[in-house]
C-alpha positions as CSV (number, residue, x, y, z in Angstrom):
1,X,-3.2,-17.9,29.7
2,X,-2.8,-19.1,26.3
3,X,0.5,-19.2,24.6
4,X,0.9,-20.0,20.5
5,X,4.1,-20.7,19.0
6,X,3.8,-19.9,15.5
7,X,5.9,-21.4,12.2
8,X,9.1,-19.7,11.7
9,X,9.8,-18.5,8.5
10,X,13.5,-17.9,7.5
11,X,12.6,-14.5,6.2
12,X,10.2,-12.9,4.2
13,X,9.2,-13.1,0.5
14,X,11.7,-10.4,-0.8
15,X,9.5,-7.4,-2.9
16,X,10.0,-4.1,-1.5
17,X,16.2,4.1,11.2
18,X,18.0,2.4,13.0
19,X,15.9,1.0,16.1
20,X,14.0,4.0,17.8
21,X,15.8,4.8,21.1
22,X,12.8,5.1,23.1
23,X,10.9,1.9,23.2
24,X,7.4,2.7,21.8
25,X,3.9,1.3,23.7
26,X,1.9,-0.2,21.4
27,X,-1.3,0.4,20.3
28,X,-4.5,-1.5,20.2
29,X,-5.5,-2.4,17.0
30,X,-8.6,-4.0,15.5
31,X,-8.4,-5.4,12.2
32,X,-10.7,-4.5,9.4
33,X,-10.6,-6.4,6.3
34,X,-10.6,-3.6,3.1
35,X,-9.8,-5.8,0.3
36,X,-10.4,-4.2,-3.3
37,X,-10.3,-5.8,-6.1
38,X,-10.2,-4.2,-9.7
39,X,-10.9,-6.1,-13.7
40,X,-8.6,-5.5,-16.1
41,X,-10.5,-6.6,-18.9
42,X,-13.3,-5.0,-21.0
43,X,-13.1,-2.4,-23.7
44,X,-13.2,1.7,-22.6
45,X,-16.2,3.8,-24.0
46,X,-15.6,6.9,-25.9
47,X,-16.5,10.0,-23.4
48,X,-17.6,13.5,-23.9
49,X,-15.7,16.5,-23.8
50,X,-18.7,18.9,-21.8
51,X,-15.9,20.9,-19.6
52,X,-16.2,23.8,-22.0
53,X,-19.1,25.6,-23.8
54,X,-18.9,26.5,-27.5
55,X,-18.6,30.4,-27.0
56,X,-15.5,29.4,-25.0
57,X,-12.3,31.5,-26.7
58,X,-9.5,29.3,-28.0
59,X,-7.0,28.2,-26.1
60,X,-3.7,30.9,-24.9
61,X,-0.8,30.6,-22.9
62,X,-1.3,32.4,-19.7
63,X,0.2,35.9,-19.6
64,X,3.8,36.6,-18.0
65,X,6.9,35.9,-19.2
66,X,8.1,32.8,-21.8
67,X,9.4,29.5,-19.8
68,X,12.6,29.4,-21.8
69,X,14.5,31.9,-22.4
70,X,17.7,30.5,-24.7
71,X,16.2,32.3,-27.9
72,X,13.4,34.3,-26.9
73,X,14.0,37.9,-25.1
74,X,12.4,38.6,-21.7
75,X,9.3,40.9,-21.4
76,X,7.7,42.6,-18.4
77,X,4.9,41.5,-17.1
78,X,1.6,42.4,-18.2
79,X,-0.6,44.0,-15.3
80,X,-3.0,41.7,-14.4
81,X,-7.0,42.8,-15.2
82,X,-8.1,41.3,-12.3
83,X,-8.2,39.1,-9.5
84,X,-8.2,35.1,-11.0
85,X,-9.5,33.4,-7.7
86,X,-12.6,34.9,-6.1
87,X,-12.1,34.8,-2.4
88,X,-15.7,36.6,-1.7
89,X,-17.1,33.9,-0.4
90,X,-15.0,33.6,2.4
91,X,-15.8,34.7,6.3
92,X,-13.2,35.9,8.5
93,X,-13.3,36.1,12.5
94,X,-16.2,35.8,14.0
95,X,-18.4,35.0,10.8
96,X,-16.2,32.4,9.6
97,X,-18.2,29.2,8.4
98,X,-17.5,25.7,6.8
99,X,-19.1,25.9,3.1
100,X,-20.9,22.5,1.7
101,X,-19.3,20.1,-0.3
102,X,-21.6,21.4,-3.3
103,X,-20.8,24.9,-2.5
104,X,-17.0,24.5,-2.5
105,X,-17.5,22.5,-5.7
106,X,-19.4,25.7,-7.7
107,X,-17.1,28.1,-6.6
108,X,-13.7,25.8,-7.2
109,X,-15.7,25.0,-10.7
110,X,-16.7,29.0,-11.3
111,X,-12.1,29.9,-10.4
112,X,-11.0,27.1,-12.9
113,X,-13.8,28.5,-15.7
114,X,-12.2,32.4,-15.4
115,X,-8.6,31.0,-16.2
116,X,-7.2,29.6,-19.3
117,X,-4.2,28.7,-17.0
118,X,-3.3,24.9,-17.4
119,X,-2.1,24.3,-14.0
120,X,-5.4,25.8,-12.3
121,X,-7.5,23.4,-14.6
122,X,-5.2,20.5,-13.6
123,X,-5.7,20.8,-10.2
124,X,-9.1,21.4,-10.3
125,X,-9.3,18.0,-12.3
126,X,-7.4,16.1,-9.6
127,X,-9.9,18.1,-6.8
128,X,-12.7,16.3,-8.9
129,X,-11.5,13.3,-8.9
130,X,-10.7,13.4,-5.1
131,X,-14.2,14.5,-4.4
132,X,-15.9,12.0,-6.4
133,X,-13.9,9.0,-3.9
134,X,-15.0,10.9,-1.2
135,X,-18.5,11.2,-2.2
136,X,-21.1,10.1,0.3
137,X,-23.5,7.2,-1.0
138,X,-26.3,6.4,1.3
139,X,-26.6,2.3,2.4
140,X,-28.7,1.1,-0.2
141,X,-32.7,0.5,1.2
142,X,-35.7,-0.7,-0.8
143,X,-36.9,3.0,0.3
144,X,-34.0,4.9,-1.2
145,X,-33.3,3.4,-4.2
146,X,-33.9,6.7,-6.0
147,X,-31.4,8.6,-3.7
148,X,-28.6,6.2,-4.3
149,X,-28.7,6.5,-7.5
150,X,-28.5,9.8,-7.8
151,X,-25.6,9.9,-5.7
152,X,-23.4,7.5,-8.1
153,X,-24.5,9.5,-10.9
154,X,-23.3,12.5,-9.5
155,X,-20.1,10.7,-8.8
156,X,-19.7,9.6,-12.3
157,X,-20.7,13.1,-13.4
158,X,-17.0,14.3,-11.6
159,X,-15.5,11.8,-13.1
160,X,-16.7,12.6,-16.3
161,X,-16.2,16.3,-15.7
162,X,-12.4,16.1,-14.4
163,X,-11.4,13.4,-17.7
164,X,-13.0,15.8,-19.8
165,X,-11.3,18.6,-18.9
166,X,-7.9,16.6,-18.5
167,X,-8.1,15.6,-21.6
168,X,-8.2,18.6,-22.8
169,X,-5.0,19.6,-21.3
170,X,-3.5,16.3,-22.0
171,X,-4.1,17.3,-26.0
172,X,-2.3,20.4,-25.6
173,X,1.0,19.5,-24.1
174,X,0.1,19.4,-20.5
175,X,2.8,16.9,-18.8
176,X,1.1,16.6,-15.3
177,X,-2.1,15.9,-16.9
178,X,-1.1,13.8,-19.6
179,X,0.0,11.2,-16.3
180,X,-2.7,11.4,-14.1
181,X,-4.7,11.3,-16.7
182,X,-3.4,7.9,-17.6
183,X,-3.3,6.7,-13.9
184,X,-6.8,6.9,-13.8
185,X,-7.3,5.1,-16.9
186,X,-4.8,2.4,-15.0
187,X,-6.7,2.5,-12.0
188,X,-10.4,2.4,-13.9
189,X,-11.3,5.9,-12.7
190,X,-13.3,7.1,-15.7
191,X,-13.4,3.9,-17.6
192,X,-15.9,1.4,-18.9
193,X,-17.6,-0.1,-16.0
194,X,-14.4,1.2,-13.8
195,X,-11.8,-1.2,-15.8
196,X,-8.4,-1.0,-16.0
197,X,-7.4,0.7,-19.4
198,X,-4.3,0.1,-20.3
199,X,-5.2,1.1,-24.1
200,X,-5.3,4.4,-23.1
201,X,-3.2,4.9,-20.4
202,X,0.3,3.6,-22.0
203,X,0.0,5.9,-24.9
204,X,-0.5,8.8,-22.4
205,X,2.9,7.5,-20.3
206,X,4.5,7.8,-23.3
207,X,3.7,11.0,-23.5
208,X,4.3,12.1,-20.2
209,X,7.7,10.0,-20.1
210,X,8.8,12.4,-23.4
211,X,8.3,15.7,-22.0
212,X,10.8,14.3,-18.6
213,X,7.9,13.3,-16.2
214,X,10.1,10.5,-14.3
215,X,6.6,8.5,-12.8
216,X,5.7,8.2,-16.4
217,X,8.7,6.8,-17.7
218,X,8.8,4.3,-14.7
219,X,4.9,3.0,-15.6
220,X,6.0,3.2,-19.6
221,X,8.5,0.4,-18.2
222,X,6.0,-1.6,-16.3
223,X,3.5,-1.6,-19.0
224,X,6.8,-2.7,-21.8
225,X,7.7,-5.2,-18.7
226,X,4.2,-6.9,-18.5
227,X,2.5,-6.1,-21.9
228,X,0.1,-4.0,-20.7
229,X,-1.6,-2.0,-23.4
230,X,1.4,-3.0,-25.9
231,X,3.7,-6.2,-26.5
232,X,5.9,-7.2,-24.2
233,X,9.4,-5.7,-25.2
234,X,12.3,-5.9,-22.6
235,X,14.4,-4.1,-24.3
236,X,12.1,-1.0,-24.2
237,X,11.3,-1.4,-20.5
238,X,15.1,-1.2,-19.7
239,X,15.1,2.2,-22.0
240,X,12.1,3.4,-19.8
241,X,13.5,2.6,-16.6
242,X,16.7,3.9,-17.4
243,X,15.0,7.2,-18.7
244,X,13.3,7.4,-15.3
245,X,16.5,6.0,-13.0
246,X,18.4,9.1,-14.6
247,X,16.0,11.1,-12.8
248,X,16.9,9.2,-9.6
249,X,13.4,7.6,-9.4
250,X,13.6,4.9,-7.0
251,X,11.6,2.6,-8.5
252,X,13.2,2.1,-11.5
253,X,16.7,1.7,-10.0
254,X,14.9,-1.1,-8.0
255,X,13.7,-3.0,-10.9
256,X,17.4,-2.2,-12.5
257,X,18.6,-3.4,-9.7
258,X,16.7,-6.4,-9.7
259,X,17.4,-7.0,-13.3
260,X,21.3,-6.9,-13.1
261,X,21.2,-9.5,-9.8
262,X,18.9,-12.0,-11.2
263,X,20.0,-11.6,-14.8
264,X,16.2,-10.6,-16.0
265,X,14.8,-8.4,-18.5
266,X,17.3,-9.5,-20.9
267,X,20.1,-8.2,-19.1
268,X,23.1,-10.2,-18.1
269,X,23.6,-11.3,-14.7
270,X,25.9,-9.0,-12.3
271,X,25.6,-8.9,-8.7
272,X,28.0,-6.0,-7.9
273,X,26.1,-3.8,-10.7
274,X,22.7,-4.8,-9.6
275,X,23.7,-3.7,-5.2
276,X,25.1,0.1,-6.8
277,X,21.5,0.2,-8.6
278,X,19.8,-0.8,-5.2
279,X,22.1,1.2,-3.4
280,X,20.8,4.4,-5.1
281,X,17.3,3.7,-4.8
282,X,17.6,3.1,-1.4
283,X,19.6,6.8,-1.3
284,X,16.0,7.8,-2.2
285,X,13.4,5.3,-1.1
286,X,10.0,6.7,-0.1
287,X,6.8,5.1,1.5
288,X,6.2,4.2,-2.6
289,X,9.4,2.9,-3.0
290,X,10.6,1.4,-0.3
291,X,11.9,-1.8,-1.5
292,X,16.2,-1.2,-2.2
293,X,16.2,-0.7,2.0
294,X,14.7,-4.1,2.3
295,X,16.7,-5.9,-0.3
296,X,19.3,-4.8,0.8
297,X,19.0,-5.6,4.2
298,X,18.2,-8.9,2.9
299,X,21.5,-9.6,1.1
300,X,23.7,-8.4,4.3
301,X,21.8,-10.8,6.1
302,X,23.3,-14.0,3.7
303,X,26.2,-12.1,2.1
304,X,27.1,-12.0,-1.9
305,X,30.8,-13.1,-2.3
306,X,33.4,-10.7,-3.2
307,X,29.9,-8.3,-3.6
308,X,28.0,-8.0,0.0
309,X,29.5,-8.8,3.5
310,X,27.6,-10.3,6.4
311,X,26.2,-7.3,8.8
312,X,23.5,-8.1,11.2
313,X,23.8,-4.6,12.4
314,X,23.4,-2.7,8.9
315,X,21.0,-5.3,7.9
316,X,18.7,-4.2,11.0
317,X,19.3,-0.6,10.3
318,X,18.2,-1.1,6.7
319,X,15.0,-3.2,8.1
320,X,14.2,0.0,10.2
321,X,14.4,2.4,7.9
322,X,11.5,0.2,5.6
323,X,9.8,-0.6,8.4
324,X,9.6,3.2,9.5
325,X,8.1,3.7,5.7
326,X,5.4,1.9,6.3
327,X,6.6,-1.6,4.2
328,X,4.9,-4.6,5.9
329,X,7.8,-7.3,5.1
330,X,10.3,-5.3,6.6
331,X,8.1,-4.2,10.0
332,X,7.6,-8.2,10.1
333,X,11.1,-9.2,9.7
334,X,12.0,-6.7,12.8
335,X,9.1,-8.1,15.0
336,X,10.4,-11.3,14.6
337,X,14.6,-10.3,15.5
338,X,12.9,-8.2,18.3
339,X,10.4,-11.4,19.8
340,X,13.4,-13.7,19.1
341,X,16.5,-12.0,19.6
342,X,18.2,-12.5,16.4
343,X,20.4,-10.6,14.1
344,X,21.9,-9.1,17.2
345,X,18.7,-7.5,18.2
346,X,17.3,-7.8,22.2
347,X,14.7,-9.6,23.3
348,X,11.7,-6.2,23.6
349,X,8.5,-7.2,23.6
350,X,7.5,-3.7,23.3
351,X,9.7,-3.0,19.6
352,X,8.4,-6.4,18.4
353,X,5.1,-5.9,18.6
354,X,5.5,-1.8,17.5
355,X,6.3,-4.0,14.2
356,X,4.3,-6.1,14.4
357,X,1.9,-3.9,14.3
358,X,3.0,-1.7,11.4
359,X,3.1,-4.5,9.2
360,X,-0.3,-5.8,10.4
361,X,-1.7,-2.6,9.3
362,X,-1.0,-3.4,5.7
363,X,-2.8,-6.7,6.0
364,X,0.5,-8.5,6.5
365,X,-1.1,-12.0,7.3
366,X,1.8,-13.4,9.3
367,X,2.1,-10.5,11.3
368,X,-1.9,-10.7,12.0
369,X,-1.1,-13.9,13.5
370,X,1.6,-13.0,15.7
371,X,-0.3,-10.2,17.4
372,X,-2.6,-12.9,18.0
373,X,0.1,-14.7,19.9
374,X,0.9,-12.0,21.7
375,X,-2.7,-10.5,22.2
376,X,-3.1,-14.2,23.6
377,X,-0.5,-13.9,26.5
378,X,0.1,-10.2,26.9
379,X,2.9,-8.3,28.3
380,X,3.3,-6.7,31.3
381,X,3.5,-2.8,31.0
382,X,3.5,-3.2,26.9
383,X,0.0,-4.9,26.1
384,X,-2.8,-6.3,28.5
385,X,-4.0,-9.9,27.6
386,X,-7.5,-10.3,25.5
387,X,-8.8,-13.4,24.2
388,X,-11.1,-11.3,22.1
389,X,-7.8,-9.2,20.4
390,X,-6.2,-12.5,19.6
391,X,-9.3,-14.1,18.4
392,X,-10.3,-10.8,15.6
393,X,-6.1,-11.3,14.9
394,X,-6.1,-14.7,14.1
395,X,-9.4,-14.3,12.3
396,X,-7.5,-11.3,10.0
397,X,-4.9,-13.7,9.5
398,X,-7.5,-16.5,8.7
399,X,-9.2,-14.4,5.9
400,X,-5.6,-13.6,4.5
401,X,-5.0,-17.4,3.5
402,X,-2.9,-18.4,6.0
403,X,-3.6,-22.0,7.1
404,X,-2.3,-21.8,10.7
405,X,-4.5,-18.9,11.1
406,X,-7.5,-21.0,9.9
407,X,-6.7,-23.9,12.3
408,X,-6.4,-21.3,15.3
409,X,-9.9,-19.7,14.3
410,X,-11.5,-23.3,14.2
411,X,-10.3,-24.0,17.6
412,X,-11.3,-20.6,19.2
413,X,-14.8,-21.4,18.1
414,X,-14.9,-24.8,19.0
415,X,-13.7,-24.2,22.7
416,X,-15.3,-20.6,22.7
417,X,-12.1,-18.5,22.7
418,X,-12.5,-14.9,22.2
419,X,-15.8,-15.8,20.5
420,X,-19.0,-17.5,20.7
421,X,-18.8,-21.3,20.2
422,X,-20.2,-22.0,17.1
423,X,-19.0,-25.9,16.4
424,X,-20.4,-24.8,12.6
425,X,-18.0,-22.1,12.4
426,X,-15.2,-24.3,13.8
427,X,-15.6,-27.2,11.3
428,X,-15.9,-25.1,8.3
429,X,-12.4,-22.9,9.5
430,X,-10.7,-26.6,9.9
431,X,-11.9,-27.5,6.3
432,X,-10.4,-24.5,4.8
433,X,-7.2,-25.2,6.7
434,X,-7.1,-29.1,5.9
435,X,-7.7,-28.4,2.2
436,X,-4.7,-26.3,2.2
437,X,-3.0,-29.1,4.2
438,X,-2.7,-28.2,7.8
439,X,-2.7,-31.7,9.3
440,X,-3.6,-30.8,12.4
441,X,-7.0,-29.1,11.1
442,X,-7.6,-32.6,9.1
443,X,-7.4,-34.5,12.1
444,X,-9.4,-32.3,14.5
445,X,-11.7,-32.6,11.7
446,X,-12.1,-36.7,11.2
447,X,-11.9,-36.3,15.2
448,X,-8.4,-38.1,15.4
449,X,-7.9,-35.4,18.5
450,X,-8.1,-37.1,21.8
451,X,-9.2,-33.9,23.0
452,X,-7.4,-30.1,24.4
453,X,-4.2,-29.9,25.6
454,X,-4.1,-30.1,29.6
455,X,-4.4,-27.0,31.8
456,X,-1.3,-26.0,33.0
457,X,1.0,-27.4,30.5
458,X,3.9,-25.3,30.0
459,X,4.3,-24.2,25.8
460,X,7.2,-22.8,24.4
461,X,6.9,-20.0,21.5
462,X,9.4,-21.3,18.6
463,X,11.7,-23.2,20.8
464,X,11.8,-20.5,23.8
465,X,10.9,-21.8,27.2
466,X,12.2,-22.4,30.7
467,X,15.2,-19.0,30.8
468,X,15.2,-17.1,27.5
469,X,17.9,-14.2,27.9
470,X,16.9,-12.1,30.9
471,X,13.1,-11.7,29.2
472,X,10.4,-13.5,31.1
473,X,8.4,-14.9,28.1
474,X,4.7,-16.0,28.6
475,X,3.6,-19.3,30.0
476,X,0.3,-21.1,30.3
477,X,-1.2,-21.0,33.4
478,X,-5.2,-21.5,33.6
479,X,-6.2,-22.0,30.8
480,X,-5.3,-24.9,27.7
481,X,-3.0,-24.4,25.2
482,X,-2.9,-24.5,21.4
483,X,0.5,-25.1,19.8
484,X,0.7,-23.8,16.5
């Protein structure tokens, strides 16, 4: 077998359930690389408004009664003339049938037309703007050139369509559209060559963030924070994120949080201020948001005098909870007390790589690369041994940056690990990982490297070998072994 011991780091970089009782079995995983990258420059091009026809009556609030009622007096309903949404279409029992993606379109487009109603138009937006991501575009062939063109146009032509007609609503008041209006601009979704436009999107925020919409006052706050789409102002990110943390948004009483501990954002420094800000977003932490629970868990790991005592326990609890959100730093954290046995956590191979995996998910490099430790050795009744797993792990890892990673990849494909050997491949892996200074790479490179280590040499992982708590932990056997 092979056996890597990786590089310990003392914890992750800090950004943002208890233990599950029954011990999960792992998955399989393959990595897939999906690394997207988005411009933030360039200037946005006006659009036009084509949602509406000129023979189109004015705008009217729908019928029913007024939404506040402090100085108006309540009326009855008036009867409706007609059904809004025109279910015709649809095929119970035995003649049910799955319409086309055009079809569904044309009679979602035909509901939204027969209603002045804000709130159908608004979703109908966002349906557009969901469709146009899920839009199938054929793989590009010097024999359908023509077709994939037409499909990006027709993409663009949703886009166009749902921003038109949002920004319609946004003009008349509309808080929900006003936003995700302006997240699309800050995403590039109906921009100039799909570029981030923060021109447009923080004046819409700030319109959003006046009529109470707490997301909105929370990206007014980033945008003052970072000077995008205005000048950088402190002062008025703390007024946004203030406006939004009254609303309990977790986020903001993060980046409060944050701001009171490390004395940022113009704010004076005070610990025991800053953990009753984290405390309360971590009260209301989502998959989003989940970053209080892990800063948190952080400082009950080291302790704040007079502010945070030292609890292993808590602190794993809090790493849980994160972890079970879906936050990578977190999941890797736990995989690491769980291979180790630290912070009063077993030794359970089976929990350490459950979290290992959930952080790997999210492209987590160092996690990649302890998967392919343990992908490398196994685990009896939690994961079966394969060279190839390890190798696609380490090779995840590699493409993250991570110069171990690099230096494992080179080898694999020098000896033929998991892969092909491809001595090509191998030198140009131990390059990347010198130049980033592995040593180990460099000399393997200038052939400084007497050669493999011997078969049957017995390698610890991170100072474990020989009896480690009860837990049999993996040895080499038949095959050489790489330390990392």
């Amino acid at each position: 077998m092979w056996v890597i011991a990786h590089e310990y780091n003392s914890r992750p970089s800090s950004q943002f359930l208890p233990p599950p009782q029954q011990q999960p079995t792992p998955q399989q995983y393959s990595p897939q690389m999906q690394a997207q990258y988005i411009d933030d420059d360039g200037t946005p091009s006006p659009e036009a408004d084509d949602f509406y026809q000129s023979d189109q009556p004015p705008y009217k609030p729908a019928p029913g009664p007024p939404r506040s009622i402090t100085n108006q007096s309540v009326r009855a309903h008036s009867p409706t003339p007609g059904p809004i949404l025109d279910h015709s279409h649809l095929r119970p029992g035995k003649q049910a049938a799955l319409l086309s993606h055009e079809r569904t379109l044309e009679l979602y487009r035909a509901n939204a037309k027969k209603t002045q109603d804000p709130d159908l138009q608004f979703e109908f937006a966002v349906f557009m703007v969901d469709a146009s991501k899920t839009l199938p575009i054929p793989e590009p062939t010097p024999a359908n050139v023509m077709d994939v063109e037409k499909a990006i146009d027709k993409r663009e032509d949703l886009i166009k369509e749902a921003t038109s007609l949002l920004k319609r609503n946004a003009d008349r008041g509309h808080m929900p559209s006003q936003y995700f209006l302006a997240d699309c601009y800050a995403n590039g979704i109906g921009t100039h060559k799909n570029r981030q436009d923060f021109d447009r999107a923080f004046p819409l925020f700030i319109l959003a963030a006046k009529h109470g919409h707490p997301d909105a006052a929370y990206r007014a706050g980033t945008c003052c924070e970072n000077g995008w789409g205005c000048r950088r102002e402190s002062a008025k990110a703390i007024q946004f994120y203030r406006k939004a943390a009254a609303s309990s948004h977790p986020g903001a009483l993060y980046r409060l949080g944050i701001a009171e501990l490390n004395g940022e954002l113009g704010m004076s420094r005070r610990p025991k201020e800053g953990v009753k800000w984290l405390k309360r977003s971590a009260e209301h932490a989502t998959a989003e948001f989940p970053h209080a629970l892990h800063e948190l868990a952080l400082l009950h790991e080291r302790g704040i005098h007079n502010v945070v005592f030292v609890d292993y326990e808590y602190s794993a609890e809090l790493l849980a909870q994160a972890a079970e959100l879906g936050y990578a730093p977190s999941a890797y954290r736990l995989g690491e007390c769980y291979e180790y046995g630290k912070m009063g956590c077993p030794q359970d191979p089976a929990l350490s790589i459950h979290y290992y995996n959930i952080a790997a998910q999210q492209n987590h490099r160092d996690a990649c690369f302890a998967l392919t430790a343990w992908y490398l050795v196994g685990s009896p009744g939690v994961l079966p041994q394969s060279d190839t797993e390890a190798f696609l792990w380490a090779k995840r890892a590699a493409d993250g940056g991570l110069a171990k990673a690099m230096y494992a990849v080179g080898y694999f494909c020098e000896v033929g690990i998991g892969t092909p050997p491809n001595q090509q491949e191998a030198s140009a892996m131990f390059k990347k990982a010198a130049d980033l200074g592995d040593k180990r790479a460099a000399e393997r490179l200038h052939g400084n490297v007497a050669g493999p280590i011997a078969p049957g040499s017995v390698v610890q992982r991170d100072g474990y070998s020989g009896d480690s708590g009860g837990v049999d932990m993996p040895r080499a056997k038949d095959k050489e072994c790489v330390i990392m």
